[in-house]
Every structure is written in C-alpha cells, then in structure tokens.
Backbone as JSON, one array per atom type, in Angstrom:
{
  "sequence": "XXXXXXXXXXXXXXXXXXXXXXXXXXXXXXXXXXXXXXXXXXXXXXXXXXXXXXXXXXXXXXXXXXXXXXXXXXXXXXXXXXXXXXXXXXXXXXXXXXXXXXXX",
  "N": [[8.55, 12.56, -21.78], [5.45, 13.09, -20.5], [3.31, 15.73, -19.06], [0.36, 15.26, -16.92], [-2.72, 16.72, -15.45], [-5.62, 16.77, -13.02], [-8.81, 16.79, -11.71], [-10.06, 15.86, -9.03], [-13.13, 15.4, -6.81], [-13.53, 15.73, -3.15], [-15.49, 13.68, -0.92], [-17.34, 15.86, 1.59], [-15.91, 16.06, 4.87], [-13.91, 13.58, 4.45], [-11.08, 14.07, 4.77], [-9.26, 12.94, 6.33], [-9.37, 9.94, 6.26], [-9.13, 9.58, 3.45], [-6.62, 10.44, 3.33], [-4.97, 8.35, 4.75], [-5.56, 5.87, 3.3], [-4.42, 6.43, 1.43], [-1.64, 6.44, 2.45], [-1.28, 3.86, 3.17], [-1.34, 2.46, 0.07], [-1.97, 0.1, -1.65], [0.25, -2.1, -2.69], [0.35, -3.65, -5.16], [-1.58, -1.8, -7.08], [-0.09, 0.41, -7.14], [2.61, -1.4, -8.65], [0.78, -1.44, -10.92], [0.43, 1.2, -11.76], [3.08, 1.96, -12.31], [3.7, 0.5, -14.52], [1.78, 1.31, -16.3], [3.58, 3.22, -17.06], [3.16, 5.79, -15.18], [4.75, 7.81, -13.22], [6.0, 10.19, -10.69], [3.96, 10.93, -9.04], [1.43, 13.18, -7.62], [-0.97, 14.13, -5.4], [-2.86, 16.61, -4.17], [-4.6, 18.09, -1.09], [-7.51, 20.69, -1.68], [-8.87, 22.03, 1.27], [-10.78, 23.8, 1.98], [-12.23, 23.65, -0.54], [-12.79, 20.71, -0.84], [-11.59, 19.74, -3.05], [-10.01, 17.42, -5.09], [-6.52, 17.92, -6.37], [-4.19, 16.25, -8.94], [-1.25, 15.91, -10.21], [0.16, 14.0, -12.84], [3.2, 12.22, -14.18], [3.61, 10.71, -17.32], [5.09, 8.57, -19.28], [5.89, 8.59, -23.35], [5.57, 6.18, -24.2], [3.2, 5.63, -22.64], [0.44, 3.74, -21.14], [-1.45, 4.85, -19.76], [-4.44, 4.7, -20.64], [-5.22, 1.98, -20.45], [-5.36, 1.18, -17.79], [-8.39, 1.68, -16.25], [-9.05, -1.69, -16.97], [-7.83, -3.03, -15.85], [-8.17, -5.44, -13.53], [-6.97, -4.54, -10.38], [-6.99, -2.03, -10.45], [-9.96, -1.57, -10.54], [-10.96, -2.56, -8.37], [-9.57, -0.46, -6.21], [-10.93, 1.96, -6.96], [-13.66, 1.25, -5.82], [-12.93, 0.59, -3.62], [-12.87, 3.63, -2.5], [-14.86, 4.3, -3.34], [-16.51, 5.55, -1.37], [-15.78, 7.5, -0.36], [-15.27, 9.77, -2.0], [-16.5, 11.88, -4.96], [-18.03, 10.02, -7.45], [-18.38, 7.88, -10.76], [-21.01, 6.19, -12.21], [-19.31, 3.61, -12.4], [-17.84, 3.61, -10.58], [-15.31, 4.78, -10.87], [-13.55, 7.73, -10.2], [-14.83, 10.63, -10.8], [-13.29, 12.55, -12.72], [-12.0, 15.93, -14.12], [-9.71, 17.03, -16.57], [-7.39, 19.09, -16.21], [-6.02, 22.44, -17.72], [-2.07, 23.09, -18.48], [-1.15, 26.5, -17.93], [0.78, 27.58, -17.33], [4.25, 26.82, -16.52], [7.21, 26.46, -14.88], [11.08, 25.84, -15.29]],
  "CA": [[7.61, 12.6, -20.66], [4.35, 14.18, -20.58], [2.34, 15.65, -17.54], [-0.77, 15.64, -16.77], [-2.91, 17.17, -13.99], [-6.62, 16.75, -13.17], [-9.47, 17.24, -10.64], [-11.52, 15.32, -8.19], [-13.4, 15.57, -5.96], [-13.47, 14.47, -2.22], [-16.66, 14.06, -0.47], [-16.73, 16.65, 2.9], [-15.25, 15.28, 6.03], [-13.04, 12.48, 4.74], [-9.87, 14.07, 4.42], [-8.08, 11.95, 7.42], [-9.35, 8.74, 5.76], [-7.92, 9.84, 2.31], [-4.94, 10.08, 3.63], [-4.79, 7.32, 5.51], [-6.03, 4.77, 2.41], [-3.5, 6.52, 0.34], [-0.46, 5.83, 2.99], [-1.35, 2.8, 2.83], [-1.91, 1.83, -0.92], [-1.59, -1.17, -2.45], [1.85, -2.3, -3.75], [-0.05, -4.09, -6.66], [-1.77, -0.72, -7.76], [1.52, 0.71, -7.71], [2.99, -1.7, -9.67], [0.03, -1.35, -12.24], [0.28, 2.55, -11.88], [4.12, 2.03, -12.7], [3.99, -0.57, -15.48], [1.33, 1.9, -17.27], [4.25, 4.3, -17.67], [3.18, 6.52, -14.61], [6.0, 8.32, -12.08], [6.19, 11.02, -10.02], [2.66, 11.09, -9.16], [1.05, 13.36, -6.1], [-2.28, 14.13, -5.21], [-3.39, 18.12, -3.33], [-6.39, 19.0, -1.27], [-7.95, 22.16, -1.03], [-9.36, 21.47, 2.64], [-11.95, 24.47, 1.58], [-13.1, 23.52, -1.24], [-12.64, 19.56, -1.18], [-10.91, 19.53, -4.43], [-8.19, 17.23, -5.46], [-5.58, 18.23, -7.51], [-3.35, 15.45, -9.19], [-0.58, 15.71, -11.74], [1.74, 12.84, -12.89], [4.11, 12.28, -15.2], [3.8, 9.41, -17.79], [5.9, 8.46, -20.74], [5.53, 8.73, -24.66], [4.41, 5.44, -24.72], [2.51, 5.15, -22.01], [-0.74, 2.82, -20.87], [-2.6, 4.58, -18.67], [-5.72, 4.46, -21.08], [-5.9, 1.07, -20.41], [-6.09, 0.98, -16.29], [-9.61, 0.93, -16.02], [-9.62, -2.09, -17.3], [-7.23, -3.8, -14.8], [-8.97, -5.7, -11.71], [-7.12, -4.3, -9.32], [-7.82, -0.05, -10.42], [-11.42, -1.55, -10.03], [-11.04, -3.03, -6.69], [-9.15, 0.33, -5.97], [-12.53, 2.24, -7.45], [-14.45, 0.65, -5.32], [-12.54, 1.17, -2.59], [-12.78, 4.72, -2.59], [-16.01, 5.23, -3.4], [-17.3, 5.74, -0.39], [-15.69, 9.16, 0.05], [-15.14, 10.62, -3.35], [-17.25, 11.73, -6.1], [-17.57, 8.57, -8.74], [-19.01, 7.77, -11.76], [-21.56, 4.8, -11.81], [-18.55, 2.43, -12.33], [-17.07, 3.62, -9.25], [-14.69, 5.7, -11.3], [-13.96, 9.19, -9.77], [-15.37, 12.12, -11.96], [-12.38, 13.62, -12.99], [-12.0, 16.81, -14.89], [-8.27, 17.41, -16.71], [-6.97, 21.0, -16.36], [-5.31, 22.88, -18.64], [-1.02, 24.06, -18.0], [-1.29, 27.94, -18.47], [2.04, 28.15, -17.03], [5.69, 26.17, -16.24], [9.16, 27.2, -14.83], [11.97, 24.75, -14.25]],
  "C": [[6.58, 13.69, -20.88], [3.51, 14.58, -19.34], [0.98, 16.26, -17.72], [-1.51, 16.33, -15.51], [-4.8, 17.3, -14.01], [-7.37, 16.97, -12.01], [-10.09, 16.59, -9.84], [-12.29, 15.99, -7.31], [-14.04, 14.67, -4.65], [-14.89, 14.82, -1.27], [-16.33, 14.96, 1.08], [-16.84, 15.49, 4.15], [-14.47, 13.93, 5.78], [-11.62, 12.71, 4.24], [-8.86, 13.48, 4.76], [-8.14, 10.29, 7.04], [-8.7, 8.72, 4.27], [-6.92, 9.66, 2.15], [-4.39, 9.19, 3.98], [-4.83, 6.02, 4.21], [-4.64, 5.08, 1.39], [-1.81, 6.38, 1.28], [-0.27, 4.55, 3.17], [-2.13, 1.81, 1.74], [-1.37, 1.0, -1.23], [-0.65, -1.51, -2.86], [1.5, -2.84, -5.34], [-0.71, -2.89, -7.34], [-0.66, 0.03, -8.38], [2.64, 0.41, -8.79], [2.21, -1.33, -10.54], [0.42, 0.16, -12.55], [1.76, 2.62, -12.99], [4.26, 1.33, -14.25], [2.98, 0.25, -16.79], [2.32, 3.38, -18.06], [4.31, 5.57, -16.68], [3.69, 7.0, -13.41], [5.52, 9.63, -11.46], [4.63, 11.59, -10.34], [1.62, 12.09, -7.82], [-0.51, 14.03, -6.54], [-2.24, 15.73, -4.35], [-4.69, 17.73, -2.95], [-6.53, 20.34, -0.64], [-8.84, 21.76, -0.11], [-11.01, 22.14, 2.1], [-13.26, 23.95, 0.99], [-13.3, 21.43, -1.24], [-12.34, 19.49, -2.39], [-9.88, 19.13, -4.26], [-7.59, 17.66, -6.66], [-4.61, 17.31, -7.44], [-2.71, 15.83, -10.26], [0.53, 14.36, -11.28], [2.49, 12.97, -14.34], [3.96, 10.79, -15.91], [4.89, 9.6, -19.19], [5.55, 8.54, -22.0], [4.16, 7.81, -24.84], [3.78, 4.74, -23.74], [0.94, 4.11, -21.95], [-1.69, 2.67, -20.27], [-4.05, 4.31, -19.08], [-6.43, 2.83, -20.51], [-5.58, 0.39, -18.91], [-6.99, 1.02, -15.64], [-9.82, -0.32, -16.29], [-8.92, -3.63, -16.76], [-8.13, -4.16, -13.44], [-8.58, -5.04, -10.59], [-7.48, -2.45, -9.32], [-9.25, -0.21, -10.29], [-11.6, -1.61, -8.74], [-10.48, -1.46, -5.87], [-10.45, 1.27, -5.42], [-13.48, 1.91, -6.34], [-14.46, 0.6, -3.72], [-12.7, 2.36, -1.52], [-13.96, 5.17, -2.69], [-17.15, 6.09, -2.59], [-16.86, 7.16, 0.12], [-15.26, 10.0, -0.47], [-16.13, 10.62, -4.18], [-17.23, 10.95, -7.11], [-18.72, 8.78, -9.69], [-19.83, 6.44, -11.25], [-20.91, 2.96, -11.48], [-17.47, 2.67, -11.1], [-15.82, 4.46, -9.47], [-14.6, 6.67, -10.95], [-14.16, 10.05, -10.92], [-14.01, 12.72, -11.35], [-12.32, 14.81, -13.73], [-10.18, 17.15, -15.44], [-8.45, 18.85, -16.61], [-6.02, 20.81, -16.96], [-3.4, 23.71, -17.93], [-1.37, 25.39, -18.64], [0.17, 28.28, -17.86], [3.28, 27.13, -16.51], [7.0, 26.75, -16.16], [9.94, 26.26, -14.55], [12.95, 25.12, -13.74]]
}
C-alpha cells in the first residue's frame, strides 16, 4: 500500500454544499474509486483558507491513473465544478504534497 495526499481547492462559501454532495456520493464512483485500487480515502477543509486536504491509500498495483478516463469521474467533474477550483476539463487543480513525517 502506498499513500498519497494532495490539495484542492474549494471555492469560498460552499463548504455546506461540499459536504452535502460528498454524503451523498455516488455508489458507482465508489465502486470505480474502489476497483482502481483506492481505500481509506478522506477529504479535510481548512474553513480559513478553503483548502482541501485529501490522502488515500491505494495498492501496488493500482489504477487510479486511469480514472479520468471513466464516464462517471467525468460526470463527477462536472458535478463539482461549480464550487471548486478546476481545470478546463472540469478536473480539480490538484497539487500532491510531500510526507515529511509518519508515526504508527
């Protein structure tokens, strides 16, 4: 298992719809999320700054490279865009961060 952890960002004032879209996500994303190898997945926001912080955990031989390229992480995309920072494909601008530290 390998983890990752990265950045978004959420546009200001839609933190109660965030939440709300993500208590009620998709069971078919889910599956896709799952079937690319990716578990124990959570999302942070800094209220402040609107920054998300996500890490998940995927496997060796995971697949997430190739969930853009699933219909429904578009339809997802697309979803969302209306109150996160995206790329032109509706993609959120992510940034990975670096671990500088781990205890278990």
């Amino acid at each position: 298992m390998d983890k990752v952890a990265f950045v978004m960002t959420l546009l200001p004032g839609n933190a109660s719809e965030y939440q709300k879209r993500h208590d009620e996500i998709w069971p078919e994303l889910i599956a896709a999320l799952k079937s690319a190898g990716i578990s124990d997945y959570s999302i942070f926001l800094d209220k402040e700054s609107n920054k998300l912080f996500a890490v998940l955990k995927r496997t060796d031989d995971h697949d997430m490279d190739r969930l853009p390229l699933q219909p429904i992480v578009k339809k997802w995309w697309a979803f969302m865009s209306d109150i996160m920072v995206t790329n032109e494909d509706n993609s959120p601008v992510t940034r990975q961060i670096d671990r500088v530290f781990h205890l278990d």
